[in-house]
N, C-alpha and C positions, 0 to 999 in steps of 0.2 A: 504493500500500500504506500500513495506517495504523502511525504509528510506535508507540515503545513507550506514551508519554501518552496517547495516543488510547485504544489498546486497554485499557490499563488502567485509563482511565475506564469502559469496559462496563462489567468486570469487578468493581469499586468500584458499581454500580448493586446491587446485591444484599448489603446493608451486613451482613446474619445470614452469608450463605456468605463473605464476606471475614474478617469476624471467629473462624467456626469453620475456613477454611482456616490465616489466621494461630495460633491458638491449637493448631491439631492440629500444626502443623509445628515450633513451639515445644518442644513435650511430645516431639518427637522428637528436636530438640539436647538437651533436658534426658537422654533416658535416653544419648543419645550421652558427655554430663559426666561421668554416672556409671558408665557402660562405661568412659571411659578412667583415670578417678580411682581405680580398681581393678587398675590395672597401675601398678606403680613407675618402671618404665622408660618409662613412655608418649612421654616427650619424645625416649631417644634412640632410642626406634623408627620417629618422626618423623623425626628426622636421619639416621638410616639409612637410612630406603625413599626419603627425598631424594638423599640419596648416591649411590647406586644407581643410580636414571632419571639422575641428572646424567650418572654414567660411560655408562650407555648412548646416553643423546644426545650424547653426545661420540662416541661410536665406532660411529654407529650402522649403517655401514655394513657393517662388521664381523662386527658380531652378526646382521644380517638373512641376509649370507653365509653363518654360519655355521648360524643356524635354518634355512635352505632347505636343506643339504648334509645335516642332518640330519634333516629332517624328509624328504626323496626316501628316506633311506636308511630309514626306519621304513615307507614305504611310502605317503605321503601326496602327491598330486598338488600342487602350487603354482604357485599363478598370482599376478602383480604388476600393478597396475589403478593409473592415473598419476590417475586421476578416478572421479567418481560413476558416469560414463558406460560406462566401461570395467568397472568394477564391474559394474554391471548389465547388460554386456551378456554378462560372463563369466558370472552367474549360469545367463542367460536360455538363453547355450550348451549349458551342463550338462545344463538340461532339456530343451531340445530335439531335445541329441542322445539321451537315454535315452525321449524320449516321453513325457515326465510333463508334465502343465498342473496338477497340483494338490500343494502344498507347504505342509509345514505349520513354523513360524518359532518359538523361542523370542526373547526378548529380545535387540535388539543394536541399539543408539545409530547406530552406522554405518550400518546400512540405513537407519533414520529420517534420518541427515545425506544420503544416497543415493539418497532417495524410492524404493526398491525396490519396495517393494509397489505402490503405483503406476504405477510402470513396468513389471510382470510383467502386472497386470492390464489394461492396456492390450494387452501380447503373447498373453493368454486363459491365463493363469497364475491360477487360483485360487491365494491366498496364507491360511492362518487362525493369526494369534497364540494361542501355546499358553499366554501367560502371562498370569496371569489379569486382571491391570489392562491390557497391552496388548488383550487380546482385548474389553475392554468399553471401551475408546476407539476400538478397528477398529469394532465393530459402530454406534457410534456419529457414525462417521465420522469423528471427531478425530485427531489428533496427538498423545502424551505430552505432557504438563505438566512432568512430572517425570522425571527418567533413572532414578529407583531405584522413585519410589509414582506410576507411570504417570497414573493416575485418581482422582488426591489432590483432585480441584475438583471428583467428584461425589460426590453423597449418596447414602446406597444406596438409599432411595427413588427415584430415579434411576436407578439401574443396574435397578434389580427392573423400571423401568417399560422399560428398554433388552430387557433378559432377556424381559420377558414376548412382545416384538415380534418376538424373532429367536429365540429358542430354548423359548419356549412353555410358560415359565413360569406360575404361577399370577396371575391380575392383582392389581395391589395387593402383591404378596409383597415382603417388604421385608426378612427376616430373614439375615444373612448370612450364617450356615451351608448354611440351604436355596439360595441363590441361587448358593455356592458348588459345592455337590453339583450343581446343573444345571450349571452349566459344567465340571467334571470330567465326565459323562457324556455331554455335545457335544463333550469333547477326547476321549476313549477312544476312538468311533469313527474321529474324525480322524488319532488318531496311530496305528492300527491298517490305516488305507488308504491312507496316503500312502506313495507310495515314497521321497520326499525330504525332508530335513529341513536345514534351516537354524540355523547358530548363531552369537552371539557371539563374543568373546575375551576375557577377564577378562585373563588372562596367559600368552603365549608363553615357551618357557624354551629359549634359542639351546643351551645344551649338552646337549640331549636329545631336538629339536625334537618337542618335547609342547606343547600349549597345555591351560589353564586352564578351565574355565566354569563360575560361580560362582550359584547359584539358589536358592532356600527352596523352589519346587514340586516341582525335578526334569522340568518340563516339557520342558527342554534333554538330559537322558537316557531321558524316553522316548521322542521323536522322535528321536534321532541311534541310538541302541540297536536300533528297530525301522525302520530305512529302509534303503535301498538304497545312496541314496548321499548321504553327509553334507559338506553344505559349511559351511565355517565359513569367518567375513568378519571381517577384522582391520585394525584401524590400525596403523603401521608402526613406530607409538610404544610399542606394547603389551608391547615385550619386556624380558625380565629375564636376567643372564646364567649364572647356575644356577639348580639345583631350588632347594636349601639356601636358596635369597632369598627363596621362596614362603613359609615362615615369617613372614618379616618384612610381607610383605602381605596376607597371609589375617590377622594379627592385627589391623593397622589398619582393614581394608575395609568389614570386617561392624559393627564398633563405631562407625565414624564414620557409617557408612550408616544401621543402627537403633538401633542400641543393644546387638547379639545380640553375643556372643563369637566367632560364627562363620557362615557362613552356612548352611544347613541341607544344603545339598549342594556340594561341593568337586570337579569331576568331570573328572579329567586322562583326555585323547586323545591318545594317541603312534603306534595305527597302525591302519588298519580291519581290523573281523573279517574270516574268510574268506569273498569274496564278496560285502565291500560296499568301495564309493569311497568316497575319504575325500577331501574336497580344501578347500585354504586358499587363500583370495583376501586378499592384503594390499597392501591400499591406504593409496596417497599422500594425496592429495581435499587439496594444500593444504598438507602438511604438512613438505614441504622447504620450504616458504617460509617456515612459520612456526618453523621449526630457526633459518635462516638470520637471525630478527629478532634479535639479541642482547638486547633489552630485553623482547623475547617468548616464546623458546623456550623456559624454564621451562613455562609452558601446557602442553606437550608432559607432563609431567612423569604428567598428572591419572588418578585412576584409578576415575574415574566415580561418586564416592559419594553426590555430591549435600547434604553437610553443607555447603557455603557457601550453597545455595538452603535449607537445611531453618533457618539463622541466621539469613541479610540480613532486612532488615526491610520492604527492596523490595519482592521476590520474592513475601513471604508476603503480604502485602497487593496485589499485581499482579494474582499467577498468573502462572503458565506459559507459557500461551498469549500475553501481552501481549510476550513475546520474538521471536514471531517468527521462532525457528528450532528447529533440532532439541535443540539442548542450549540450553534456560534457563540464567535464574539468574545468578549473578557468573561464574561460569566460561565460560559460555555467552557473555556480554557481552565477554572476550575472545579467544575462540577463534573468532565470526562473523564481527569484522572483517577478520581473515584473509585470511576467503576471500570479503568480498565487501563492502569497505570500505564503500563508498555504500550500499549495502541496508542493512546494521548501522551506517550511522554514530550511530545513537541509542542505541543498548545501552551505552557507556560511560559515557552519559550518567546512563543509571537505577542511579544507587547514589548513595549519602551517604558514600562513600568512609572507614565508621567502622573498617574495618579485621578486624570478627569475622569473613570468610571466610578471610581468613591465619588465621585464630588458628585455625579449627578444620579447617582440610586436612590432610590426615593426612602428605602430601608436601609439604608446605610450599612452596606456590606464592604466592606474592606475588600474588596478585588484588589487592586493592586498586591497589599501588601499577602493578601493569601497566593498571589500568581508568584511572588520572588519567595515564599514559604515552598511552593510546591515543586520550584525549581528546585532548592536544597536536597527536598526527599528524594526527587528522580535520580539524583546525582547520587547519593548517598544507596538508594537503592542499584545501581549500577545501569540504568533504563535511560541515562542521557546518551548524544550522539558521542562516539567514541572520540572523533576525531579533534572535538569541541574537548572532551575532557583531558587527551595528549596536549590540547595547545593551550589548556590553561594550568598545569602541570607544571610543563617549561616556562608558563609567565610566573607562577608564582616563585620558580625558583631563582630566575632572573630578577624578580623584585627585589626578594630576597638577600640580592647578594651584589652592594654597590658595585663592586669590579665589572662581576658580569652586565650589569644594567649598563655602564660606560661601554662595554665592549660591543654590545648588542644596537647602544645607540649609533655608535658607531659605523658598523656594519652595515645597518639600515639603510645610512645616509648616502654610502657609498654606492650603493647595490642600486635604490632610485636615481642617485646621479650618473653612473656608467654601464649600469644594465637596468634601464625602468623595466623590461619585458620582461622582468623575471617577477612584477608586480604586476603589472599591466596587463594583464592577460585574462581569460576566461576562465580560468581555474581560479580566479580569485571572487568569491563572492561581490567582496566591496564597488570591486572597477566595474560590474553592469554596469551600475545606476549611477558612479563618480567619477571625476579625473583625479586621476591621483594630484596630490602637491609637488611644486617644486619642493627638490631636497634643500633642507637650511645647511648655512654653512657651517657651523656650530652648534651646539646644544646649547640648555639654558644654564647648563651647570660651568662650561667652559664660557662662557658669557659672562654669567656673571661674577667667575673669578679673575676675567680680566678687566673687568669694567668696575666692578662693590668688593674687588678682593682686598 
């Protein structure tokens, strides 16, 4: 598998679509400044919704008792999935014991952490995303990029040419009204036939067990409204321990996500109509271990908004896709190690550790300083690049030892001044994207002992 470098060298091949990805994702922290620079209290509504996940991950065992006790009693089935596997196979159960192969999915990060769709489809499970940026990465064949703007790295020239293949658009149609009206039109029959609908968690609320599901389409309402039986898939991390708290998160969500004051539909589940299932699957996938990191379990905290990917300077110049896993971006970088040290050991890697994903988390999760934490343990674990741990081996021992620091500077200086091509070249990471410096004539150590000596 190619690690993050790799990948986002593709992705960097196309220097117009890196430039208007980075640029458009910008404009989206900017309206996010000004959505929060509009509330007075911004900061301690930050330290609040922190406070909050803190107590609940402290007592989470608690609270998941007590959302189960009360969500049986509202009438909601519940099921506990230790993994991705049991996840899906508990999905897979539902339908097969009611007879359905065709299901239609709003938005939810966990199925994507869970490959669901994939694995339904493999059991002859037609699965169709109702949401309109998942639904044009499905037909696409891709993976999200992004947890909040799904299909932020196509152009709609691109989508129109996806749309015209699958849903029999006009060729060439590029306008995104119209392109939109065709896929509302291919969703109305879908959520009209399906007997099953699938859904997210935004927020589970242990004193009422109601869950949350948070969407600007409503796609997540009309599929759960008109189906049979509604399952909804939940991390174990997702709860909150009153209604009253959901104030405190519906304010931060939507603001740090786009910019919007709210999100367009706010849509609490407490018990099925008469005649339909309702059932919650909440899963582990990982997530007691990552309780149990003390320098990690903050991570636990996140509440999926995507403003560290919509800042890092990474991300926006990467893409998505150069992650690797279901959740990009700073957050994504440590929540994969997780669960699968060696696969992800490169993700802590991709940041410049400036600190703007603490700055704009709405729950104040320490990303940065947990991405230069999780560097440590790869290293320490033996699961960094090799070549990276040889060349800081020989730095350290050259720091180490003023002789050789002179000799090495030395050396350097000589090597750019009469043979640059032994830097200059494509074996060198640096030189893609730089010119190297002219060599100085001196160091600052011989500098300054002949000048402040």
């Amino acid at each position: 598998m190619k690690n993050h470098a790799e990948l986002s060298e593709t992705f960097n091949k196309d220097e117009q679509r890196v430039n208007w990805h980075d640029e458009t994702l910008w404009w989206v922290r900017q309206k996010r400044d000004k959505a929060s620079h509009l509330i007075p209290d911004w900061e301690l509504l930050r330290e609040t919704a922190s406070q909050i996940k803190h107590n609940v991950l402290s007592n989470l065992g608690n609270y998941l008792e007590q959302f189960e006790q009360n969500a049986i009693k509202n009438g909601i089935t519940v099921h506990w999935a230790a993994d991705a596997k049991e996840h899906n196979e508990i999905v897979h159960g539902l339908l097969k014991k009611h007879g359905i192969t065709q299901m239609v999915k709003s938005k939810s990060m966990l199925t994507e952490e869970c490959h669901l769709n994939h694995y339904l489809e493999e059991q002859g499970i037609n699965v169709v995303d109702s949401d309109l940026g998942e639904l044009i990465v499905q037909l696409a064949k891709e993976p999200p990029s992004h947890i909040v703007l799904p299909c932020i790295h196509k152009k709609k020239e691109e989508i129109g040419d996806i749309f015209h293949e699958h849903l029999g658009s006009a060729k060439g149609e590029a306008n995104p009204q119209i392109l939109t009206e065709t896929a509302r039109i291919h969703l109305r029959n879908t959520f009209l036939s399906r007997r099953a609908a699938l859904t997210g968690v935004n927020f589970a609320v242990a004193e009422t067990g109601e869950f949350v599901v948070c969407t600007n389409e409503g796609n997540a309402d009309m599929g759960a409204h008109l189906s049979d039986i509604h399952i909804a898939s939940m991390g174990i991390e997702k709860l909150i321990p009153q209604r009253k708290h959901l104030s405190v998160f519906l304010r931060l969500l939507t603001r740090s996500a786009t910019g919007q004051p709210i999100t367009t539909y706010s849509s609490h589940f407490k018990k099925p109509r008469p005649g339909q299932e309702m059932h919650i699957v909440l899963v582990d996938n990982g997530r007691s271990v990552q309780l149990g990191r003390e320098d990690f379990r903050n991570s636990l905290k996140c509440i999926r908004c995507g403003a560290c990917m919509n800042t890092c300077p990474v991300y926006r110049r990467s893409g998505g896709h150069s992650y690797h896993t279901a959740v990009a971006g700073p957050i994504g970088s440590i929540l994969a190690p997780n669960l699968d040290m060696k696969q992800y050991s490169d993700l802590p890697f991709a940041s410049t550790l400036c600190g703007s994903c603490s700055n704009v988390c709405p729950v104040k999760i320490d990303i940065h300083t947990q991405l230069y934490k999780w560097r440590q343990v790869i290293v320490k674990a033996g699961y960094s690049d090799k070549k990276k741990t040889l060349a800081m081996h020989g730095m350290a021992k050259t720091l180490a030892s003023p002789t050789a620091y002179r000799l090495a500077g030395k050396a350097g200086r000589w090597v750019i001044k009469h043979t640059p091509f032994a830097v200059s070249n494509p074996l060198n990471p640096w030189y893609k994207q730089r010119e190297m410096p002219e060599a100085p004539k001196e160091s600052f150590g011989e500098w300054y002992k002949k000048n402040r000596g």
